[in-house]
Backbone bond lengths (Angstrom), bond angles and torsions (degrees), N, CA, C in turn:
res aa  C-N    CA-C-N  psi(-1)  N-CA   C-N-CA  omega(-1)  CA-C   N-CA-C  phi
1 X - - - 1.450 - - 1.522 108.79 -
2 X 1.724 120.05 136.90 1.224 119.84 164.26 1.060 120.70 -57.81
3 X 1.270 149.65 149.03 1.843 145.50 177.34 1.612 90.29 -91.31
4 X 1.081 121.34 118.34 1.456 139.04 172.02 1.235 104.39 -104.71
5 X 1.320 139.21 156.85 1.148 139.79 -159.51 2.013 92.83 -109.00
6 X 1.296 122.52 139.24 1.347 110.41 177.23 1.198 121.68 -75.11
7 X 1.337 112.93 146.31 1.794 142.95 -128.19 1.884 80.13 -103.54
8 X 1.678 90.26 117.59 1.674 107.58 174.79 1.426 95.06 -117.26
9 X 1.210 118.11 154.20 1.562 116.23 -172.10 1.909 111.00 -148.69
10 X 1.241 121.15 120.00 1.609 113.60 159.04 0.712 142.27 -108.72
11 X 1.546 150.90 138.31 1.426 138.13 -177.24 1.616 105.56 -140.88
12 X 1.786 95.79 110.74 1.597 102.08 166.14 1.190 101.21 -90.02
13 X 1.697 146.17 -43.98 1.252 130.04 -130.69 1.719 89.57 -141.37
14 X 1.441 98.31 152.82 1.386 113.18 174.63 1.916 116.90 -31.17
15 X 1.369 107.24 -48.01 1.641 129.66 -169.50 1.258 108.85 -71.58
16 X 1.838 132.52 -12.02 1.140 155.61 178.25 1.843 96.92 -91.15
17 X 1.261 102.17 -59.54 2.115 82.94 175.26 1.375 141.09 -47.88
18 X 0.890 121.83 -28.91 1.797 136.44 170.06 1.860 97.98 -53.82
19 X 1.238 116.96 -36.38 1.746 113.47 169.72 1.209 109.51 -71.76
20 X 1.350 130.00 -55.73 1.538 143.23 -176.31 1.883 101.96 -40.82
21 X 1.156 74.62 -77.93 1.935 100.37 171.67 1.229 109.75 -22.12
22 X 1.537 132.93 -69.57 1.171 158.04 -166.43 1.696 99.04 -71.09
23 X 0.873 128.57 -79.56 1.354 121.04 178.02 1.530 123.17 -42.59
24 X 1.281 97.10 -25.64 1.517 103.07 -162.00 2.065 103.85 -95.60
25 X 1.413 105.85 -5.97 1.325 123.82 -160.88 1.485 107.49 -67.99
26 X 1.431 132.48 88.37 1.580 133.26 169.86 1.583 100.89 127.86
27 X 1.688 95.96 8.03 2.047 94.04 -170.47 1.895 88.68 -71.19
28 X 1.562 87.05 148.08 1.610 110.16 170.37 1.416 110.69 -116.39
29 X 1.955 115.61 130.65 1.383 120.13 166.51 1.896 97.51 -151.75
30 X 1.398 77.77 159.02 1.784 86.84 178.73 1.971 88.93 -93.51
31 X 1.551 87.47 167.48 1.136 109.50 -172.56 1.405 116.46 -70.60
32 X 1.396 129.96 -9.63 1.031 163.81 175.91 1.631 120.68 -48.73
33 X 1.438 79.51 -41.31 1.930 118.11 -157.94 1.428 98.97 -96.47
34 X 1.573 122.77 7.00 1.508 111.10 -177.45 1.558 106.80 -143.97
35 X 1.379 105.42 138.54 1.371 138.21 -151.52 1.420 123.68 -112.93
36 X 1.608 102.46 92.40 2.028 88.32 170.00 1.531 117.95 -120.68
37 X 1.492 113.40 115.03 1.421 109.79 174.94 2.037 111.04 -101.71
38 X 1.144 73.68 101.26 1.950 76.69 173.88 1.115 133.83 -63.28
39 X 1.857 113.91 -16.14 1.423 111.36 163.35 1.313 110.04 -57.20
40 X 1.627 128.70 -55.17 1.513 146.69 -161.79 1.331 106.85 -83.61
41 X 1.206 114.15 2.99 2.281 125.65 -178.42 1.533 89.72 50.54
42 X 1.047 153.06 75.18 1.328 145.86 -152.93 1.412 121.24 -162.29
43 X 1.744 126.58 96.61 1.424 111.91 -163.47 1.653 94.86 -121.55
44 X 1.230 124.07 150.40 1.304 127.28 -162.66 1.493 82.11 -148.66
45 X 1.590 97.25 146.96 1.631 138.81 159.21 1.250 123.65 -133.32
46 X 1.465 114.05 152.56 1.312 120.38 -163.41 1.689 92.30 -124.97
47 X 1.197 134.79 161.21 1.783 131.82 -178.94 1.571 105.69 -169.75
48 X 1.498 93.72 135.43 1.378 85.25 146.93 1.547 117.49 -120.36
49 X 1.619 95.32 112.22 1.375 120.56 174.91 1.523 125.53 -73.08
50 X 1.323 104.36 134.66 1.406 119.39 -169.46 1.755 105.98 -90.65
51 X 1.414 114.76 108.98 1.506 129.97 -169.91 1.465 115.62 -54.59
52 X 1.282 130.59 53.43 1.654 135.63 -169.08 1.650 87.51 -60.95
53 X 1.080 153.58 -8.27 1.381 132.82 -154.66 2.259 91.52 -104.34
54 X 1.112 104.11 -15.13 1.701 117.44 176.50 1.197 109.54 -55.27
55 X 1.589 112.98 -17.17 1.634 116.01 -152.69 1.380 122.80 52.76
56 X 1.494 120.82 -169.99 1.640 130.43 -163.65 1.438 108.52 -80.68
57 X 1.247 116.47 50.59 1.666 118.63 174.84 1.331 116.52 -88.70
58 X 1.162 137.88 81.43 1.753 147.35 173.65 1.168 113.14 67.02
59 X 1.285 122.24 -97.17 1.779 123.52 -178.75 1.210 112.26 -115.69
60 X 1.441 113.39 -2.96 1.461 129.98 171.36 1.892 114.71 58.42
61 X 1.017 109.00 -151.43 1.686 102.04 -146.87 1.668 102.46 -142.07
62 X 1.428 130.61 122.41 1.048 138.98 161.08 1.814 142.56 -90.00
63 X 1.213 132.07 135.28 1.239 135.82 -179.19 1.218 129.81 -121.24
64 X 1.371 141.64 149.10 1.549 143.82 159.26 1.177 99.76 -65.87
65 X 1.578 113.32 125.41 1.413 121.72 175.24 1.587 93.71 -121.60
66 X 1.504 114.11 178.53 1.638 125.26 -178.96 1.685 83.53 -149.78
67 X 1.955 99.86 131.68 1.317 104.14 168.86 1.635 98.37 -116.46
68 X 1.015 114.92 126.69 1.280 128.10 -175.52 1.833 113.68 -102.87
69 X 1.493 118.38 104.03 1.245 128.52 -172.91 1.434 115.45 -115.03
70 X 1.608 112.78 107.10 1.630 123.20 -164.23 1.438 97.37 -93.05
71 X 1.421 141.60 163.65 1.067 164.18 179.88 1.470 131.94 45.75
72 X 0.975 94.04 46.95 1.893 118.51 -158.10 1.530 93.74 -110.55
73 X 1.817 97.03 92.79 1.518 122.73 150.69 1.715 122.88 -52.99
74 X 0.805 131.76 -34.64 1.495 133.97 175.25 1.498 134.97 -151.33
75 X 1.149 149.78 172.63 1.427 118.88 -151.66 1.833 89.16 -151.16
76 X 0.977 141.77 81.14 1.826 123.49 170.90 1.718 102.20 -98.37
77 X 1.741 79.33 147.66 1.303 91.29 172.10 1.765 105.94 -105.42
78 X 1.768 114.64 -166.53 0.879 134.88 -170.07 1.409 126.01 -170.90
79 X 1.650 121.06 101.54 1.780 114.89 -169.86 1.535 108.95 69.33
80 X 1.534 137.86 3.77 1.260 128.70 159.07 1.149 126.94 -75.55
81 X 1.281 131.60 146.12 1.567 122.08 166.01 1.668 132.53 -100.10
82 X 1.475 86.45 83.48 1.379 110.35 -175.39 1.455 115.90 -44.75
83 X 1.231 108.87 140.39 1.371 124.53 177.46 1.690 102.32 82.47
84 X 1.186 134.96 -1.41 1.487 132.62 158.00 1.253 118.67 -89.02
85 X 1.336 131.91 106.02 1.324 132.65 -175.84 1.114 111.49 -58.75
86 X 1.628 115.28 -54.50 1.407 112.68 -153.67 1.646 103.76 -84.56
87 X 1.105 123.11 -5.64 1.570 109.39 161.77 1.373 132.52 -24.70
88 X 1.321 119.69 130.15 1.631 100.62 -175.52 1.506 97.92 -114.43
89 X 1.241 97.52 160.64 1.623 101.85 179.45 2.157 103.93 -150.14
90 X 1.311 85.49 139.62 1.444 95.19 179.33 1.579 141.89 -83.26
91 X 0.937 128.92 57.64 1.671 118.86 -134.26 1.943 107.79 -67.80
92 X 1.664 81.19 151.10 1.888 81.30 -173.24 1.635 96.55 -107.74
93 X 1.201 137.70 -27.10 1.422 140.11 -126.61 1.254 105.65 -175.54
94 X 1.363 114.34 122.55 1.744 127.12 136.68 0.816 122.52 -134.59
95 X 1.897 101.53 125.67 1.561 122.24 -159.13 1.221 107.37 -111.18
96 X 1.023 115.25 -172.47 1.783 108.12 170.09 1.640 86.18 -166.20
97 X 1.888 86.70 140.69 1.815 106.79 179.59 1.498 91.57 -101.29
98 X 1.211 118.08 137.08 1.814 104.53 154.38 1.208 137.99 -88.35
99 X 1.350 135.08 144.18 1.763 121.01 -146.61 2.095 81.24 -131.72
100 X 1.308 92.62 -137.47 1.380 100.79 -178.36 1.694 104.66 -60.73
101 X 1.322 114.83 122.53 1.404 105.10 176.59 1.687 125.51 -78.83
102 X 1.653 119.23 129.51 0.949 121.66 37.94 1.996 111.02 -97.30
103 X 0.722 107.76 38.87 1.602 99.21 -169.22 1.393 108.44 -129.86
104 X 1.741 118.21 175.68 1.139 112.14 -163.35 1.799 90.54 179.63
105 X 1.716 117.49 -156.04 1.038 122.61 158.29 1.538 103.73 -123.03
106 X 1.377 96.58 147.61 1.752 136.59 173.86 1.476 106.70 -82.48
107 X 1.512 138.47 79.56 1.385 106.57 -177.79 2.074 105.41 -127.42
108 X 1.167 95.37 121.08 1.486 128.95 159.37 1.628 108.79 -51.66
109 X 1.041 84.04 102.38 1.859 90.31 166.01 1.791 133.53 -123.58
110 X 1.004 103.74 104.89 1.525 143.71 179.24 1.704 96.88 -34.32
111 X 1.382 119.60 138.88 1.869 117.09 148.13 1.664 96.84 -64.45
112 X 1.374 89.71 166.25 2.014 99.21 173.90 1.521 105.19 71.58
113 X 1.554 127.16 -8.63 1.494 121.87 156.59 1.307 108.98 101.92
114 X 1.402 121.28 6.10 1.666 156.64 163.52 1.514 97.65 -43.97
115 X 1.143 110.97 127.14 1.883 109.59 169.13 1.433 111.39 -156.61
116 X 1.339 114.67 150.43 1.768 136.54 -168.73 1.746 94.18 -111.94
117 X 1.666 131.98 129.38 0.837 123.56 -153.13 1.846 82.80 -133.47
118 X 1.351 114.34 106.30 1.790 95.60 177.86 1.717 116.14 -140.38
119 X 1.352 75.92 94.69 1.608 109.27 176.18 1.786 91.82 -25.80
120 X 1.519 135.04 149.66 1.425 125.36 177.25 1.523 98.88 -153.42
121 X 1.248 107.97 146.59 1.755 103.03 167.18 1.549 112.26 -65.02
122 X 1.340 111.05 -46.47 1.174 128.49 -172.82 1.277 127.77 -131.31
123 X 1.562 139.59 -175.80 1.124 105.32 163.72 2.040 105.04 -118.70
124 X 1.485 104.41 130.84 1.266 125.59 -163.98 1.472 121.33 -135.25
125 X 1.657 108.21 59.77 1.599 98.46 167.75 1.532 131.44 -144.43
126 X 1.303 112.85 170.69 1.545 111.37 -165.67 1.345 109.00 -124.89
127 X 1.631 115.10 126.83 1.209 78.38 172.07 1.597 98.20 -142.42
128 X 1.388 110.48 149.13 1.530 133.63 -144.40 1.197 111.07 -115.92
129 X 1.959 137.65 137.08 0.926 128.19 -162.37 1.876 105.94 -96.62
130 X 0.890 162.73 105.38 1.411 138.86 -98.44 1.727 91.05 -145.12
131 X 1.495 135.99 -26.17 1.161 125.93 -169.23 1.682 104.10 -137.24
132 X 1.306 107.26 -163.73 2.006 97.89 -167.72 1.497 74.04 -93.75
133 X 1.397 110.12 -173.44 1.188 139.91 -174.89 1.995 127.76 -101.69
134 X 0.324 98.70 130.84 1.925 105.77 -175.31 1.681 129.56 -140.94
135 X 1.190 124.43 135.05 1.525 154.09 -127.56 2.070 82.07 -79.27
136 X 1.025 93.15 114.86 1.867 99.83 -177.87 1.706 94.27 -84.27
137 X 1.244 109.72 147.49 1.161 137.80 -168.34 1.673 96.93 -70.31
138 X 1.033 135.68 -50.17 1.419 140.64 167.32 1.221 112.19 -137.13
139 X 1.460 126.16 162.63 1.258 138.72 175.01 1.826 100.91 -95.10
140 X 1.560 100.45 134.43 1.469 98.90 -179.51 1.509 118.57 -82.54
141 X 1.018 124.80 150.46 1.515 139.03 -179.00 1.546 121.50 -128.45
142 X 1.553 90.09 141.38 1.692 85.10 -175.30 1.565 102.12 -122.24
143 X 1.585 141.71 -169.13 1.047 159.13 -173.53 1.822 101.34 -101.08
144 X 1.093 102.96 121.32 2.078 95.73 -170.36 1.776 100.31 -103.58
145 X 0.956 104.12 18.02 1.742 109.44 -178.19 1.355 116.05 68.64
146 X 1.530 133.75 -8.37 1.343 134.36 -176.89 1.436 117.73 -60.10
C-alpha cells in the first residue's frame, strides 16, 4: 500500500459536494454511529469508508472517517430503522436541494431506498479520515449501465 496522507475534506458551497459524495460513495455505518444535537445545529457520522482515491489496487483499503455537519436546523429520516443502532446502512449519495439561499437540504442516501434528510442553513461540512487504514474484505461494485 502507498502511505497516503489521511483524507481531510471541506465543503462550503454546493460545487464542493460532488468530492464529499465521491469519497464518501459505498462508506458503511450502523445507525448507532450517527449524531444529532439540536442545541449545537450539529449532525455527526462515523464510517467506514472505502478509499476510492487508492485507485484499482485488488480489494483495496478501508478507514474510520467522521463527517461533521454544522448548521443543521432539522434532521428527517426515510426507510431507516430507527431506534436500532446496529443497523447498517450503505450510503450512495450526498446531494443537496437549494431552499432559501444560503440554505437548502443535505440529503444522504442509503442502498435499500434509506435516506437522512438535513434541512441546513448553509452548506458546512468536514469530513476527516479519523483511523489508519485496513485491507476491505471486497472491493465494492456497481452496475455501469452497459
Amino acid at each position: 500500500m502507498v502511505r497516503r496522507p489521511p483524507l481531510r475534506l471541506l465543503a462550503q458551497a454546493p460545487d464542493d459536494l460532488p468530492v464529499l459524495s465521491a469519497a464518501l460513495q459505498d462508506a458503511v455505518a450502523q445507525l448507532g454511529d450517527f449524531a444529532y444535537d439540536s442545541k449545537a445545529r450539529r449532525f455527526t457520522a462515523v464510517f467506514n469508508r472505502f478509499r476510492w482515491e487508492d485507485g484499482k489496487r485488488l480489494q483495496g483499503w478501508r478507514t474510520r472517517s467522521a463527517l461533521d455537519i454544522s448548521g443543521v436546523l432539522e434532521v428527517k429520516s426515510k426507510r431507516l430503522k430507527r431506534g436500532v443502532e446496529s443497523a447498517v446502512v450503505s450510503l450512495l449519495s450526498l446531494d443537496f436541494e437549494m431552499g432559501e439561499a444560503p440554505g437548502g437540504a443535505l440529503k444522504l442516501v442509503f442502498s435499500g431506498g434509506g435516506a437522512l434528510r438535513l434541512d441546513v442553513e448553509c452548506i458546512d461540512l468536514i469530513l476527516a479520515d479519523i483511523s489508519e487504514p485496513w485491507p476491505a474484505k471486497s472491493r465494492p461494485e456497481h452496475e455501469t449501465g452497459e
